[in-house]
C-alpha positions in Angstrom: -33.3 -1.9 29.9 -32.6 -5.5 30.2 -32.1 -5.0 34.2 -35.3 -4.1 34.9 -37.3 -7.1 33.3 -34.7 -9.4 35.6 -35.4 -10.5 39.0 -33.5 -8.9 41.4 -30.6 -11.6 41.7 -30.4 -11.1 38.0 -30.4 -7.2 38.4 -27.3 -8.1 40.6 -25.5 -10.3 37.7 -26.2 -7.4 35.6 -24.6 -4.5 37.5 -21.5 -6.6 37.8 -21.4 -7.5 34.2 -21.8 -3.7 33.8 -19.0 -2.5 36.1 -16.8 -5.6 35.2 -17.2 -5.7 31.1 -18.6 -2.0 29.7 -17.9 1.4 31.0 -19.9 3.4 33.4 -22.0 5.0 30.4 -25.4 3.7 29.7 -25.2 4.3 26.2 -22.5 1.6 25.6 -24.1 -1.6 24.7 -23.1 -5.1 26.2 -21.0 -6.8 23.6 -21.9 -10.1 24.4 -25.3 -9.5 24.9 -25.3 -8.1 21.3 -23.4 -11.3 20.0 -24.6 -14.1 21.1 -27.6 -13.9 23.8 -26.6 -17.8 24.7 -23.3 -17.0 25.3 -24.5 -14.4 27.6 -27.1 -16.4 29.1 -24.2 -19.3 30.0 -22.3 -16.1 32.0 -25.6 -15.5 34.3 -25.9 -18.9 34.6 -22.0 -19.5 36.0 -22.5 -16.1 38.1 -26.5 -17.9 39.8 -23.4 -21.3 40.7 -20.2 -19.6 41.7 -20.5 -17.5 44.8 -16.9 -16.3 44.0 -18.1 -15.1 40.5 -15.9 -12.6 39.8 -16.9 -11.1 36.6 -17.5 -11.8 33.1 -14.5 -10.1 32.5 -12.3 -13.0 33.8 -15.1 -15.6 32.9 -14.5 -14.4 29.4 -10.9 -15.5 29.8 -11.3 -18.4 31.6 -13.8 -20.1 29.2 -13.1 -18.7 25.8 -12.1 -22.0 24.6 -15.4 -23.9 25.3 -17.1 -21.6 23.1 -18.1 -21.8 19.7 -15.6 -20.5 17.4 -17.9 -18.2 15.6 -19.9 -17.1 18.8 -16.7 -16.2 19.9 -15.5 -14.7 16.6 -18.8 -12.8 17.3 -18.4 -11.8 20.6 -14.8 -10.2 19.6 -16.2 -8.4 16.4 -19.1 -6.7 18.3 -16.6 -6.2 21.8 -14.1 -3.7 19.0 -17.0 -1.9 17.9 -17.7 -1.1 21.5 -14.5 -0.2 23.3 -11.9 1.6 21.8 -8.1 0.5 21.3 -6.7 -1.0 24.1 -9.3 -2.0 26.1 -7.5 -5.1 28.2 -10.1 -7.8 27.9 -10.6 -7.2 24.5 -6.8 -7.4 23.7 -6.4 -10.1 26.1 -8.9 -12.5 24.0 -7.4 -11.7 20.5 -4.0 -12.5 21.8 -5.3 -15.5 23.4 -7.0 -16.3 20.0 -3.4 -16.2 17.8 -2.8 -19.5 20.0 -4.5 -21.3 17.9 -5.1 -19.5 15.1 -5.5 -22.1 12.1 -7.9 -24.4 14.1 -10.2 -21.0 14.9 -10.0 -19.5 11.2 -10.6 -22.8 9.7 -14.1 -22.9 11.5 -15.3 -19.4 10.3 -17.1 -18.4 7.3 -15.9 -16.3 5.3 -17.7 -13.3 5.8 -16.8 -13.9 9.8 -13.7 -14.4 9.1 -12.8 -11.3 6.9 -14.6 -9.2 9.7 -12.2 -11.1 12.4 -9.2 -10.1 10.3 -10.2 -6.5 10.7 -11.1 -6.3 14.0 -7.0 -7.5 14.5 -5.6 -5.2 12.2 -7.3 -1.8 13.4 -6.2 -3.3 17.1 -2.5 -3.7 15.8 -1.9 -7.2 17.0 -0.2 -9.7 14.9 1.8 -12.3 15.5 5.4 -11.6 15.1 6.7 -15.4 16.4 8.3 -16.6 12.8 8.2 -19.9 14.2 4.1 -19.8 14.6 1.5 -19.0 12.1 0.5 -15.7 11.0 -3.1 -15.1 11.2 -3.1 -12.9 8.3 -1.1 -15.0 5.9 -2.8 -18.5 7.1 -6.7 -16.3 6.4 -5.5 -16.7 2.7 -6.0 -19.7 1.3 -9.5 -19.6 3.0 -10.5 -16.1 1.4 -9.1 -17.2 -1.8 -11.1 -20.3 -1.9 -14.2 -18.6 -1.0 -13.5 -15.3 -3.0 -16.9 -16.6 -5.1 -19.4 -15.9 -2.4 -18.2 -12.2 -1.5 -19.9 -9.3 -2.2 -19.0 -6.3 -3.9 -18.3 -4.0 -0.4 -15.9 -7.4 0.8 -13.7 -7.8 -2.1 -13.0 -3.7 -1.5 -12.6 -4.6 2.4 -9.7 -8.1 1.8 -8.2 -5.6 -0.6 -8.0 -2.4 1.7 -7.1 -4.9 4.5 -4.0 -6.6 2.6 -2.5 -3.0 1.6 -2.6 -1.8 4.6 -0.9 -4.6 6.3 1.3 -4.9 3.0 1.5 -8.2 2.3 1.5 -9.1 -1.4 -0.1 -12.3 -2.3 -0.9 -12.2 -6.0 -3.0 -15.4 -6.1 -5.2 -14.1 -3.1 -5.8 -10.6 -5.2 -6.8 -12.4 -8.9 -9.1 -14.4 -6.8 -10.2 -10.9 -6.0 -10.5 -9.7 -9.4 -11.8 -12.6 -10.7 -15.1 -11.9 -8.6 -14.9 -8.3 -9.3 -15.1 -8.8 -12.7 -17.8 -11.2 -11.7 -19.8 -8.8 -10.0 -18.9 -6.0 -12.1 -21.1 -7.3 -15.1 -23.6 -8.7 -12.9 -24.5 -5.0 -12.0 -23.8 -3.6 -14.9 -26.3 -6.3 -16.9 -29.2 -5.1 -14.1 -28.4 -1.5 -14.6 -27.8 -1.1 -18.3 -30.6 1.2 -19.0 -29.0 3.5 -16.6 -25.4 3.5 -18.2 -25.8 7.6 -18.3 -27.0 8.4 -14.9 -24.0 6.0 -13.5 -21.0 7.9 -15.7 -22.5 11.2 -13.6 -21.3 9.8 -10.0 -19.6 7.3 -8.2 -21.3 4.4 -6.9 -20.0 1.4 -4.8 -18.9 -0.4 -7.8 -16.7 2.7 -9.0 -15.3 2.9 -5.2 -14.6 -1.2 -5.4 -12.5 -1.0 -8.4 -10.6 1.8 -6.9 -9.5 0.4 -3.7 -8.9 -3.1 -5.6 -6.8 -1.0 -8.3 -5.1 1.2 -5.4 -4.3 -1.9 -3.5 -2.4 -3.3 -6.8 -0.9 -0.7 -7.3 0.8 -0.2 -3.9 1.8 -4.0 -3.8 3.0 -4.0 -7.2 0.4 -6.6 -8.3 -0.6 -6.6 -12.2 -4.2 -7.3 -12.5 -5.2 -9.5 -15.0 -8.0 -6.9 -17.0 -6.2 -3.7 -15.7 -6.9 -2.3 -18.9 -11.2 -3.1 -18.4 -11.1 -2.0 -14.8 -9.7 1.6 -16.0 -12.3 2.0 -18.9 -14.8 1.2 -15.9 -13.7 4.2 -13.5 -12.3 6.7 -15.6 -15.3 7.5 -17.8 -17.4 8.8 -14.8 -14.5 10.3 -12.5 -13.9 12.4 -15.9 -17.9 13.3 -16.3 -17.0 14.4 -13.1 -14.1 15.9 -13.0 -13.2 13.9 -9.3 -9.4 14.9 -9.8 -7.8 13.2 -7.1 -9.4 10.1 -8.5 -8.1 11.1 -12.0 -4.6 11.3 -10.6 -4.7 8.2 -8.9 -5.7 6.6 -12.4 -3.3 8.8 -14.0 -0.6 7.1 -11.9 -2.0 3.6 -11.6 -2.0 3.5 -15.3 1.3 4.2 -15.5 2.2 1.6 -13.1 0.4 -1.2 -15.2 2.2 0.1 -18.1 -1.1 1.6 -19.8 0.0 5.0 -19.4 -0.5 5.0 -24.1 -4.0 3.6 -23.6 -7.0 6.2 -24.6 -8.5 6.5 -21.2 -5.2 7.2 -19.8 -5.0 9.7 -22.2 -8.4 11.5 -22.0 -7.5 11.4 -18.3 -4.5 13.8 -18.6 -6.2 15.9 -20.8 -9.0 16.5 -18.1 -6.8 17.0 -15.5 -4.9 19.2 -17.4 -7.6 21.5 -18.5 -8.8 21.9 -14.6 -5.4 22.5 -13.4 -4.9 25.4 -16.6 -8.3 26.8 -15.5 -7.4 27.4 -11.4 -4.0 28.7 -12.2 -2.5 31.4 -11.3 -5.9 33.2 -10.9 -7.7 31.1 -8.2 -5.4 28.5 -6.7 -7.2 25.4 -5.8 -9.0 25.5 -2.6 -11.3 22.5 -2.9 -10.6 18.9 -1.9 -8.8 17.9 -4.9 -5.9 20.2 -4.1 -4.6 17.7 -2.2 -0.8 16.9 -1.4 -1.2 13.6 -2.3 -2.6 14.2 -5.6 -0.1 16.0 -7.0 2.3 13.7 -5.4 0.6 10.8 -7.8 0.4 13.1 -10.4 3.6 14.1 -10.8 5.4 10.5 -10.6 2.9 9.0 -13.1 3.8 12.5 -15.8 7.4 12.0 -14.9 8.3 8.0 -15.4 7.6 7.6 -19.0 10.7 9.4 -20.7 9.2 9.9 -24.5 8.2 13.2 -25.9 4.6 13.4 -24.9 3.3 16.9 -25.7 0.2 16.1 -23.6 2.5 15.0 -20.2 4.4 17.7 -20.8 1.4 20.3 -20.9 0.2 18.3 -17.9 3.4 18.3 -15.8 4.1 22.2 -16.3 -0.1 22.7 -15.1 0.8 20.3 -11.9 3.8 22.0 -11.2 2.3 25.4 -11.4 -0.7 24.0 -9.4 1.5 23.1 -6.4 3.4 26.9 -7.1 -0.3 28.7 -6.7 -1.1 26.4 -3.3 2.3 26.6 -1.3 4.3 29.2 -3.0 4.4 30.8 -0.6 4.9 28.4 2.3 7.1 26.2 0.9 7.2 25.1 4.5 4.3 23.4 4.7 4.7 21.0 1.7 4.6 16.9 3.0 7.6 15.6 2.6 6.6 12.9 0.0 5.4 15.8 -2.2 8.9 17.6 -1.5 10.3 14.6 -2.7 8.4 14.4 -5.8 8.4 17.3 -6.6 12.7 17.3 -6.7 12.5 14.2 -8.9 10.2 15.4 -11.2 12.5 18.8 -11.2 15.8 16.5 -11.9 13.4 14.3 -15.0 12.9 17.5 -16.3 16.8 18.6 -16.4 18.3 16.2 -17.3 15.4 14.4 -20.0 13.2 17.6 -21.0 15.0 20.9 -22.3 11.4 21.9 -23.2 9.4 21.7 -19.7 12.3 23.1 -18.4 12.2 26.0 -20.4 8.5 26.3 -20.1 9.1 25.9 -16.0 11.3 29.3 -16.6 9.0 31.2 -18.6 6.2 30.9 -15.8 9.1 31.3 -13.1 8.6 28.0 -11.2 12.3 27.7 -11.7 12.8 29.1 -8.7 10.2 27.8 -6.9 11.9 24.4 -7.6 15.0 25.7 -6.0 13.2 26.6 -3.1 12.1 22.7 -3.1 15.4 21.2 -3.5 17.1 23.5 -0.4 14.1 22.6 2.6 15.9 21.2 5.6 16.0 17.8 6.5 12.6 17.6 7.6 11.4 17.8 3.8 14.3 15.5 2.6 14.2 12.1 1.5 12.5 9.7 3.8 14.8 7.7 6.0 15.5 4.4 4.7 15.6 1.0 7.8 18.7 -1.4 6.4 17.4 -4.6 6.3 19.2 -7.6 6.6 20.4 -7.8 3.3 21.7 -4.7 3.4 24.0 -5.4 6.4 25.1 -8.5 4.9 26.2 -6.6 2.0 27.9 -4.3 3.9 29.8 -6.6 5.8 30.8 -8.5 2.6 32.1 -5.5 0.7 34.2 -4.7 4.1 35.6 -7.8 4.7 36.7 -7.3 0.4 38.6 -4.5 1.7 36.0 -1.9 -0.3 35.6 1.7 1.5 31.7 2.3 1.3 29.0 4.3 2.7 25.2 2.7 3.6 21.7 5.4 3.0 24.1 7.8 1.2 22.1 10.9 0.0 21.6 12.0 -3.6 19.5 14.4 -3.5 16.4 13.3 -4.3 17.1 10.1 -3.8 19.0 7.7 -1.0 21.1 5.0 -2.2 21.6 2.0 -0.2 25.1 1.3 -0.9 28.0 4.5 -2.5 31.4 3.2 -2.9 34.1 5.8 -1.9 35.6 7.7 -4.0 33.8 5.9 -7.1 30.5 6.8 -9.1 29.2 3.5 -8.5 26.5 2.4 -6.3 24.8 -0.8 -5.2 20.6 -1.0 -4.9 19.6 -3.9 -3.0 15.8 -4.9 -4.5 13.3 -6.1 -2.1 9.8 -8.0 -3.6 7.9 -4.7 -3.6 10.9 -3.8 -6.1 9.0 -6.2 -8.4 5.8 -5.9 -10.4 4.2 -9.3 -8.8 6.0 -12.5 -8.8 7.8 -11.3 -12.1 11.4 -10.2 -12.4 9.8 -6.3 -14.1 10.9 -3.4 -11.9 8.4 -1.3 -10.8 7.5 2.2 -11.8 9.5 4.3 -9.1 12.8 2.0 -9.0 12.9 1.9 -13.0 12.8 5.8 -12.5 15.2 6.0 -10.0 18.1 3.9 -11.9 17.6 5.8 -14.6 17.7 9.0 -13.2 20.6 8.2 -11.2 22.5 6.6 -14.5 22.0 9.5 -16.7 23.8 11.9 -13.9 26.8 9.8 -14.4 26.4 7.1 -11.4 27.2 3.0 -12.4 24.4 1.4 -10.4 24.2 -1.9 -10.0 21.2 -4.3 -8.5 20.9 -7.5 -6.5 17.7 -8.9 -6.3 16.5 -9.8 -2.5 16.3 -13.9 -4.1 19.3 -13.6 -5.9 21.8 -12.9 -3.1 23.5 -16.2 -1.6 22.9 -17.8 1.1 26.0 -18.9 2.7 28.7 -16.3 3.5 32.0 -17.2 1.6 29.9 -17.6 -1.7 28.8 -13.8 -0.7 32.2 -12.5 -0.8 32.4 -14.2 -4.2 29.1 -13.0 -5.4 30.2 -9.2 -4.2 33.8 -9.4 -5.9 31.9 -10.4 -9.4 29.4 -8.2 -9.1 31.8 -5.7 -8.9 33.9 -6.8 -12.0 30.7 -6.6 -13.9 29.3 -4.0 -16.1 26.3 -2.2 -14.7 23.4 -2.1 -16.5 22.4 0.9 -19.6 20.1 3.4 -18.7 16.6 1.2 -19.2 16.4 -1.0 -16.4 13.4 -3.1 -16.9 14.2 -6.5 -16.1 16.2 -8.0 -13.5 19.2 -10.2 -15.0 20.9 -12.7 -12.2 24.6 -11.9 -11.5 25.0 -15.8 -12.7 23.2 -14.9 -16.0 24.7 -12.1 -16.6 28.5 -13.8 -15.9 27.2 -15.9 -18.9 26.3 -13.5 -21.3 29.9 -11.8 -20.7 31.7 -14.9 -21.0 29.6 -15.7 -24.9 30.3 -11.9 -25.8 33.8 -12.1 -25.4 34.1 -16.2 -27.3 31.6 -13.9 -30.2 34.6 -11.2 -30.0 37.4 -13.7 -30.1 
């Protein structure tokens, strides 16, 4: 369109901006153009001067750096939603960008900047230099200090965006919250006559408070009003009966340790009803019959140990659920819900006689079986040894102690087995961690305690609690070994230097 209002030198400038830039189909729109027209006006100008002109393509390169940062943040944002992943020019001007990353971010808005920070994760290009600045970690401080001015659809997007890269930064996400919350009772102070018609579907804010929730929950971040944020979503996904929702709330709440509180409660009992109702005479064939529902499910019915009547009843309906989907086809079961589905098999047998029992009157028993005998494709995901874990390793080898790294116990892999012992060794990364706190979270609370009551010692060291230099290693190892593991309930982390301590009073008390 834009070529035919142009003289013809112009027409010229255009065609190669067409061939050089965007693909051969008309219906693809010049980036730049879209952007920033003066941007795109300086191009033309440089291709009327330079009889070599070879292109905005390599102009683009070449003069990057004389631009505006947020015509060129521009530029970039509107060039990814025009050419798809791995487009060179486009991955050639982010990468150029990383150079000098804290100078560019620190001249964007927010807003711009948040959509910059998407544009590099969906392209997959970070930098990975430890000695320079990442852009994702140095965007922090700036979105946290401008958390005020976002809107209800960008605190859902710097939430979605930091889980999916995983990095856990629990200032950044109560700066989040904070304007949530913020936002929250702004809408809900605008739209109180219409309290009833909102409880009947979901609406942005419901879809907000999820992601923000989901993202918590996956980096092991406690949010401040936890409690409030689940009285806001559960109320309507139960009006609705939105059951993957419910079980992601079923198993966020127990993450947050809320899994007593009433909505958590009135949750179950929702979810329980709907599952009693499809099974066994129509197995469920809409959207909530997910995998990955009863995958949440069944860890959130599973982690709290106490006779619950209610979980139980729950547990038994999930478990027939998944019987009535892939009974059948045991086959095609993911291989997270495989996994779950053998711990919540070993909770049951070794904590609850009663499900059990229950399990064998409906004859899942042997559906169960069926679980726990799928070939290694449906067996515990693979575990990568960090650093830590080869350090440990070479420590306990150079101690003269026969061990075994990624050792399989069904369901479950344990990062360090001595030989020929019941002991093993966890090593604790921060995701271990609820937040910046020493509290375990849900699923490795779970695991040491289902591990402990089969007879295993396990013991823990904390990824900031292991030395630094590599004789006081060897020395950490050897005590750690001489020391009691800890009981069943494991909680809190205790350091190895804390715990020598209490040993040492315990036995002056006993002298």
């Amino acid at each position: 369109m834009l070529a035919r209002k142009l003289p013809p030198t112009d027409k010229l400038i255009c065609a190669r901006y067409a061939c050089c830039l965007l693909s051969k189909s008309t219906e693809v729109k010049c980036p730049v153009r879209e952007a920033s027209w003066e941007a795109f006006a300086a191009i033309r100008q440089k291709a009327r001067q330079d009889a070599s002109f070879g292109g905005c393509q390599t102009q683009l390169l070449r003069e990057y750096h004389r631009w505006p940062p947020a015509t060129m943040a521009a530029i970039l944002i509107a060039a990814s939603r025009v050419f798809p992943a791995g487009h060179e020019c486009t991955e050639k001007l982010l990468r150029k960008v990383l150079w000098r990353v804290q100078h560019f971010i620190s001249c964007l808005n927010v807003r711009e900047l948040l959509s910059m920070l998407e544009v590099f994760a969906f392209r997959g290009i970070r930098e990975h230099d430890p000695r320079r600045t990442d852009l994702f970690l140095a965007a922090i401080p700036q979105l946290q200090a401008q958390a005020a001015v976002l809107s209800l659809s960008e605190v859902r997007r710097a939430a979605a965006l930091y889980k999916q890269l995983n990095i856990r930064n629990e200032p950044l996400f109560h700066a989040l919250g904070q304007r949530l919350d913020e936002l929250l009772e702004a809408s809900l102070q605008r739209r109180r006559h219409d309290v009833d018609k909102l409880k009947s579907r979901a609406g942005p804010e419901e879809a907000a408070v999820m992601t923000f929730l989901g993202a918590c929950g996956r980096l092991n971040i406690l949010p401040p009003k936890a409690h409030q944020l689940l009285n806001v979503v559960g109320p309507s996904a139960r009006a609705r009966k939105d059951l993957p929702r419910l079980a992601a709330l079923a198993q966020l709440a127990a993450k947050f340790g809320l899994g007593d509180a009433g909505e958590a409660n009135q949750i179950l009992i929702v979810v329980s009803a709907a599952f009693e109702r499809a099974v066994p005479d129509a197995p469920m064939s809409k959207g909530y019959a997910s995998q990955a529902v009863y995958g949440q499910l069944l860890m959130a019915l599973v982690f709290d140990e106490t006779e619950c009547q209610m979980r139980d009843r729950a547990l038994v309906a999930s478990i027939h659920a998944v019987f009535a989907d892939f009974g059948s086809a045991i086959a095609a079961l993911d291989e997270r819900l495989a996994r779950q589905l053998q711990v919540a098999e070993l909770a049951c047998r070794v904590e609850r006689p009663g499900v059990m029992q229950h399990l064998q009157l409906k004859g899942l028993t042997a559906f169960l079986e069926g679980v726990k005998q799928l070939d290694d494709a449906s067996q515990p995901l693979p575990k990568c040894s960090s650093q830590q874990h080869l350090q440990v390793s070479g420590a306990l080898r150079e101690l003269g102690v026969k061990h075994s790294t990624e050792e399989k116990l069904q369901p479950y892999v344990a990062d360090v087995r001595l030989a020929r012992q019941q002991r093993l060794i966890e090593i604790d990364g921060p995701l271990h961690f609820v937040s910046n706190s020493t509290r375990y979270d849900m699923k490795s609370s779970l695991k040491h305690r289902l591990l402990t009551k089969q007879g295993w010692d396990v013991h823990h060291i904390a990824w900031n609690d292991w030395p630094t230099h590599h004789h006081t290693r060897l020395t950490y190892v050897a005590r750690l070994l001489r020391s009691p593991p800890p009981g069943k309930q494991l909680m809190e982390y205790s350091p190895l230097e804390l715990r020598a301590a209490a040993d040492v009073h315990n036995d002056l008390d006993k002298a």
